[in-house]
C-alpha positions in Angstrom: 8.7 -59.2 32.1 6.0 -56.5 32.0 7.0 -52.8 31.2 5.3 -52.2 35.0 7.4 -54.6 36.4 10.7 -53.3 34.5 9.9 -50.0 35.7 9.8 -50.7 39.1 13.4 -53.0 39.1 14.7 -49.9 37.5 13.2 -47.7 40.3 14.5 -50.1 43.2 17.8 -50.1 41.3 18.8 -46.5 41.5 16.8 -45.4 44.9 16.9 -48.4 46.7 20.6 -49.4 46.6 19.7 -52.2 48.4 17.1 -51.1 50.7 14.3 -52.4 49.0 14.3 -55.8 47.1 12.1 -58.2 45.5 10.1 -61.4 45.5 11.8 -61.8 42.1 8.6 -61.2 40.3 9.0 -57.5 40.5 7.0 -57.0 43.9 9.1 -55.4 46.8 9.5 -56.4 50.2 10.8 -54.7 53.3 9.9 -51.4 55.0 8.2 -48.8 53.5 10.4 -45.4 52.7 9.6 -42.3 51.3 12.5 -40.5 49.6 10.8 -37.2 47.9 10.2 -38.2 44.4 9.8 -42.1 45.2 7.6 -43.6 47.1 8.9 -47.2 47.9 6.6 -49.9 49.8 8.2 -53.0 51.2 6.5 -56.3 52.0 8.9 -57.4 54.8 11.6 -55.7 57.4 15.0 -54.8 56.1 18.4 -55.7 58.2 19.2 -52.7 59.6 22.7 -52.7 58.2 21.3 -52.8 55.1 19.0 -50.1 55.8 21.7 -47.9 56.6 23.7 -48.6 53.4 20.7 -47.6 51.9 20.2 -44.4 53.4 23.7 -43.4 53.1 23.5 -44.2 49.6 20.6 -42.0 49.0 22.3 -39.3 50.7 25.0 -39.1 48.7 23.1 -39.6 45.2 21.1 -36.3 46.8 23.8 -34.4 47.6 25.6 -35.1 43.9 22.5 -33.6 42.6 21.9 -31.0 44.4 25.9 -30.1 43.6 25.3 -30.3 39.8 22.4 -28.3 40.5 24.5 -25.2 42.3 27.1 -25.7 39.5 24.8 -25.4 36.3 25.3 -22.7 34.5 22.2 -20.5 33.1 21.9 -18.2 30.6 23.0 -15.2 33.1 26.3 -16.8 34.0 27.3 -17.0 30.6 26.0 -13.3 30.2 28.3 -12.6 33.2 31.5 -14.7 32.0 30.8 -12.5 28.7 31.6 -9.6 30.2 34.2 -11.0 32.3 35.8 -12.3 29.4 35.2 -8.6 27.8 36.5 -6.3 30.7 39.4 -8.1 30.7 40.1 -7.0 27.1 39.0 -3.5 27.6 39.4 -2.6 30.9 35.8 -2.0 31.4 34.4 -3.2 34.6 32.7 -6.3 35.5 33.1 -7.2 39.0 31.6 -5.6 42.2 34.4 -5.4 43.7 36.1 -3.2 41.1 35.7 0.6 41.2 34.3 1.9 37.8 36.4 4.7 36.4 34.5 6.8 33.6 36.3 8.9 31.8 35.1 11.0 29.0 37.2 12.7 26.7 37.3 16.5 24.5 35.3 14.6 21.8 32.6 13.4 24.1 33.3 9.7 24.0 33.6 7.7 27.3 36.2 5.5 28.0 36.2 3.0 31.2 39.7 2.3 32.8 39.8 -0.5 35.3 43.3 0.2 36.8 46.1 2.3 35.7 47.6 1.6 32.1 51.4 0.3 32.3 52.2 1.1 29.0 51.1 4.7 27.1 51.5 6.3 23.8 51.4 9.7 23.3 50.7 11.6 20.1 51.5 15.0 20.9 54.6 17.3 22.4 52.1 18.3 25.4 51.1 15.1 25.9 53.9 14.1 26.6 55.5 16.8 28.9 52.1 15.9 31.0 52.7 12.1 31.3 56.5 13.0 32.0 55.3 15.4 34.9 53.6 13.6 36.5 56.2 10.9 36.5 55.0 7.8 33.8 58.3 7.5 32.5 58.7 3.7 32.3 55.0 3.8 31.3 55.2 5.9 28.5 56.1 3.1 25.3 55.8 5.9 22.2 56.1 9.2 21.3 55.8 11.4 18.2 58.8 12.3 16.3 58.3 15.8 17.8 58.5 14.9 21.4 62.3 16.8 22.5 61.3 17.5 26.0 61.9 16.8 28.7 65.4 14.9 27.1 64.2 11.3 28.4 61.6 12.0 25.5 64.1 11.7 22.7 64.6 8.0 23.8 60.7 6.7 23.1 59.9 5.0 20.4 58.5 7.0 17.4 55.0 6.4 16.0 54.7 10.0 13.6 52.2 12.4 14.5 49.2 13.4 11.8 49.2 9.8 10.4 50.7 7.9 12.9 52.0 4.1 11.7 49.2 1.6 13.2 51.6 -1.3 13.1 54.3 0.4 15.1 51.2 1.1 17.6 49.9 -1.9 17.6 53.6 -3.3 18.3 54.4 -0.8 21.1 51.0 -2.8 22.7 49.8 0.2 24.1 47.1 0.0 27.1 46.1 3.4 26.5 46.5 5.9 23.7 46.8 9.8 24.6 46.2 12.1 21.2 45.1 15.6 20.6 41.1 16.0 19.2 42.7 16.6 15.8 44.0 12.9 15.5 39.7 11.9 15.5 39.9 9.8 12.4 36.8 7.7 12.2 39.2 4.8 10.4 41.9 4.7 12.6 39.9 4.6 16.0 37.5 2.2 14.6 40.6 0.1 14.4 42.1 0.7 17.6 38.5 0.1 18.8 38.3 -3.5 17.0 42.0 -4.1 18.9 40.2 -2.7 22.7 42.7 0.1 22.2 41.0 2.7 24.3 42.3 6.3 22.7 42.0 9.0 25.1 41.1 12.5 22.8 42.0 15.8 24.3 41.4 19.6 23.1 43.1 22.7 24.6 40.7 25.6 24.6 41.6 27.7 27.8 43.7 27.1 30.9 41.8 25.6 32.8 41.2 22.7 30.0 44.6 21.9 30.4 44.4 22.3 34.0 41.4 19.7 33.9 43.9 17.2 31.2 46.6 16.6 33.5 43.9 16.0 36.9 42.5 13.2 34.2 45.9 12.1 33.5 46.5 12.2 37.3 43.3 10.2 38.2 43.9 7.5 34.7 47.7 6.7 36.4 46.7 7.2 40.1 48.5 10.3 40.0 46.1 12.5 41.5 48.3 14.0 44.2 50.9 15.0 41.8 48.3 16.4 39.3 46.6 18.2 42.1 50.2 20.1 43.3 51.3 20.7 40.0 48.1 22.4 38.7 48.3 24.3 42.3 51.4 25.7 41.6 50.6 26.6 38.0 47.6 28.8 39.2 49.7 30.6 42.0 52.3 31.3 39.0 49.2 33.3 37.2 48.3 35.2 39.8 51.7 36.3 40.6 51.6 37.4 37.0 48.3 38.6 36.5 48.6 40.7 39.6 51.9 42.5 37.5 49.9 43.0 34.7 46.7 43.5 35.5 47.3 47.6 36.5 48.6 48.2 33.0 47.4 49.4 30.2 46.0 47.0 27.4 48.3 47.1 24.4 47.1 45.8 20.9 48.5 42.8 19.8 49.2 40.5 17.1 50.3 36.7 17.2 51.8 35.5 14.0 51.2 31.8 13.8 51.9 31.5 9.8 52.1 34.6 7.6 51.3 33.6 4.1 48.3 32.9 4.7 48.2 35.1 8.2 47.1 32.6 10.5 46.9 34.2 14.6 44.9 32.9 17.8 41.3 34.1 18.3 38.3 33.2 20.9 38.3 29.7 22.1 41.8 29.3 22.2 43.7 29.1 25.2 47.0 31.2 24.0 44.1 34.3 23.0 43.1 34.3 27.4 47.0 33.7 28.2 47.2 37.2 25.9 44.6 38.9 28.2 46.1 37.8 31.4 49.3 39.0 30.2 48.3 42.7 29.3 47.4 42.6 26.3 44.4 42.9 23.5 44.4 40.7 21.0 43.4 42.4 17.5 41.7 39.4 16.7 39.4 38.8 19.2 36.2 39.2 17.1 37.0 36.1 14.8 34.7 33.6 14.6 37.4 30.4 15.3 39.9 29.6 17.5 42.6 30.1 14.7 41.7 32.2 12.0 42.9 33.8 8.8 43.6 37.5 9.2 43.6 39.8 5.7 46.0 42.5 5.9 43.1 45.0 5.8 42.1 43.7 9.1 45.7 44.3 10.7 46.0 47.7 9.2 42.7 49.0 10.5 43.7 47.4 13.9 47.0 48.9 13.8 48.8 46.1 16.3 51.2 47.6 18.8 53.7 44.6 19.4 54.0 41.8 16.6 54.7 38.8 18.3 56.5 35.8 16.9 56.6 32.3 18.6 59.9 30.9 18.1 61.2 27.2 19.0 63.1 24.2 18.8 60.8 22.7 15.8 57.5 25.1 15.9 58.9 28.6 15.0 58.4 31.6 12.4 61.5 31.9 10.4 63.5 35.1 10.3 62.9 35.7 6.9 59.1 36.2 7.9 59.3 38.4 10.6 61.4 40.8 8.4 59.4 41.0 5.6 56.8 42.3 7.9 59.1 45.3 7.9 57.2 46.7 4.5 54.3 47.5 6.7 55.6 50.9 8.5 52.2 52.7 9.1 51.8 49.7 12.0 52.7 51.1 14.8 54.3 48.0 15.9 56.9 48.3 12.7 57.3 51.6 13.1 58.5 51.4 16.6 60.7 48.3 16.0 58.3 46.2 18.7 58.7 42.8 16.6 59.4 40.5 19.8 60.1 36.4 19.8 58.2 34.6 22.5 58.9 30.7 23.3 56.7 28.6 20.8 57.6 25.6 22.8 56.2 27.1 25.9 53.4 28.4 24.5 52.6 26.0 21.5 52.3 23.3 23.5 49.5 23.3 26.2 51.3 21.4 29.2 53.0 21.4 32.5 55.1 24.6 30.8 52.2 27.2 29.8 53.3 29.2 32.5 56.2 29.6 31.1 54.8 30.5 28.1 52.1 33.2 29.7 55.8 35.0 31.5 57.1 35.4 28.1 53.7 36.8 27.2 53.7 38.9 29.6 57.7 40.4 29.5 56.8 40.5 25.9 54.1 42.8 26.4 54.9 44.7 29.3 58.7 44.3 29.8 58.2 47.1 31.9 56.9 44.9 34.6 60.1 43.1 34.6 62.4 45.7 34.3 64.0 44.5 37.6 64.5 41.0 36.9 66.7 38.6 34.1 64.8 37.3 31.6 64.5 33.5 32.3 66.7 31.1 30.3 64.4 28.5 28.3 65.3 25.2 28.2 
């Protein structure tokens, strides 16, 4: 048999499915039939029965191809089921139908969240009174081991704090981490980043930083309406204070962080405003950070008027401090005994309880603006 007539057996075979056939030299016989890509010629009629077999054969050898056709998959549907694959290890969007939630954080880096995390670790005391707050509870997995409020705290699962254990992270299997800006470790997020650990960086530098942390928190958890009432009431709570404050006079000031070295607040941190809004100048108010090193030159010439020394359930300046600041008497604030304690955990931890924390400041300051009123029992 010729390669001509071996090729057209071959043709009649897989269109003609008994529609065509042949003289048994290779020739066809019957009708004639166009089907697209072959063009068949037949000799002599075809039974109609046959015919219709035929077609209905054709039709479905079609109808197979065109299927395999719709369900190949190109080079773009594997790009797609890539990312797919991808946001469903990250979070990150991929579908349409999914809202994109962009988020960036205090150290500029932008994190997608797809849907609210169900399981949370925080690495810092605020953090955590925010996540509590707004009502995460059974989402928050970890804490640090200085997380003591609110008491539901205590009960977390501790991961330290400045060099927190990656394995005990890792095992909490965390959807999102929470940490301050000072956790920014290039090793450790690189590694949290390799296990599509998204870490969540924040930085407190005024009010209404904090204010803007827990609306992210709120919009990250769909907690929005919660954020949005509890930041509410916050700002009504300054301006109830502010307005007792603001007729005064300024008094000079001094916030003893550490004092050996002398460590106080200074521009770009949010405790130096909170000691504005609450009456008072802060002697330190020209330094070039947020938390600098005063020499004792500099608080002599600046002659501080009320020492103040935060005080706390872990965070405090021992008594032992504050008394050997007694040697100083040519500051005024020695001299006229106006060494006061103010709540470190209040005001140390920039949260849901800075409020708190700016009434201290302010009775501290002013306690003549109070005189009428009990000084509020910290919890």
């Amino acid at each position: 048999m010729s390669q001509k007539t071996c090729l057209r057996k071959t043709l009649y075979s897989l269109v003609g499915w008994g529609i065509g056939e042949d003289d048994g030299a290779g020739n066809p016989q019957g009708s004639t039939l166009a089907l697209g890509i072959f063009y068949l010629r037949a000799v002599r009629p075809i039974p109609v029965r046959r015919c219709l077999t035929g077609m209905l054969g054709v039709a479905c050898y079609v109808l197979l191809a065109c299927v395999s056709l719709a369900f190949a998959q190109s080079p773009e549907d594997d790009a797609v089921m890539k990312r797919r694959q991808q946001g469903i290890l990250t979070g990150m969007p991929f579908m349409a139908n999914i809202t994109p939630r962009t988020f960036i954080d205090d150290a500029g880096r932008k994190l997608y969240v797809a849907k609210a995390p169900a399981r949370v670790v925080s690495l810092a005391p605020s953090i955590t009174e925010m996540l509590f707050a707004l009502g995460l509870d059974e989402q928050i997995v970890g804490v640090t081991e200085f997380c003591n409020f609110p008491e539901a705290a205590k009960a977390k699962s501790k991961v330290g704090y400045a060099n927190p254990n990656l394995e005990s992270l890792i095992a909490l299997r965390p959807e999102l981490i929470v940490a301050p800006r000072e956790f920014h470790r290039a090793n450790v997020l690189a590694k949290l980043e390799e296990l599509k650990i998204p870490v969540l960086l924040l930085e407190a530098t005024s009010l209404e930083s904090i204010f803007s942390h827990l609306h992210t928190l709120g919009r990250i958890f769909d907690r929005s309406t919660a954020a949005h009432a509890m930041t509410q009431a916050m700002r009504n709570r300054m301006a109830e204070l502010t307005a007792r404050t603001e007729p005064l006079a300024r008094v000079r000031v001094l916030y003893v962080i550490n004092s050996q070295p002398l460590i106080t607040v200074g521009p770009g941190s949010y405790i130096h405003q909170m000691i504005g809004l609450a009456g008072g100048l802060n002697i330190a108010s020209e330094a070039k950070a947020p938390y600098p090193r005063l020499t004792m030159e500099t608080v002599l010439r600046e002659d501080p008027e009320i020492l103040l020394f935060p005080r706390g359930s872990i965070e405090t300046v021992p008594r032992s401090e504050q008394e050997a600041w007694r040697r100083w008497t040519t500051v005024t604030a020695v001299r006229e005994n106006r060494l006061r304690d103010v709540s470190a955990d209040a005001l140390n931890r920039p949260g849901p309880r800075v409020m708190e924390g700016l009434e201290a400041l302010a009775r501290a300051i002013h306690p003549e603006a109070f005189a009428s009123e009990p000084v509020p029992v910290q919890p």
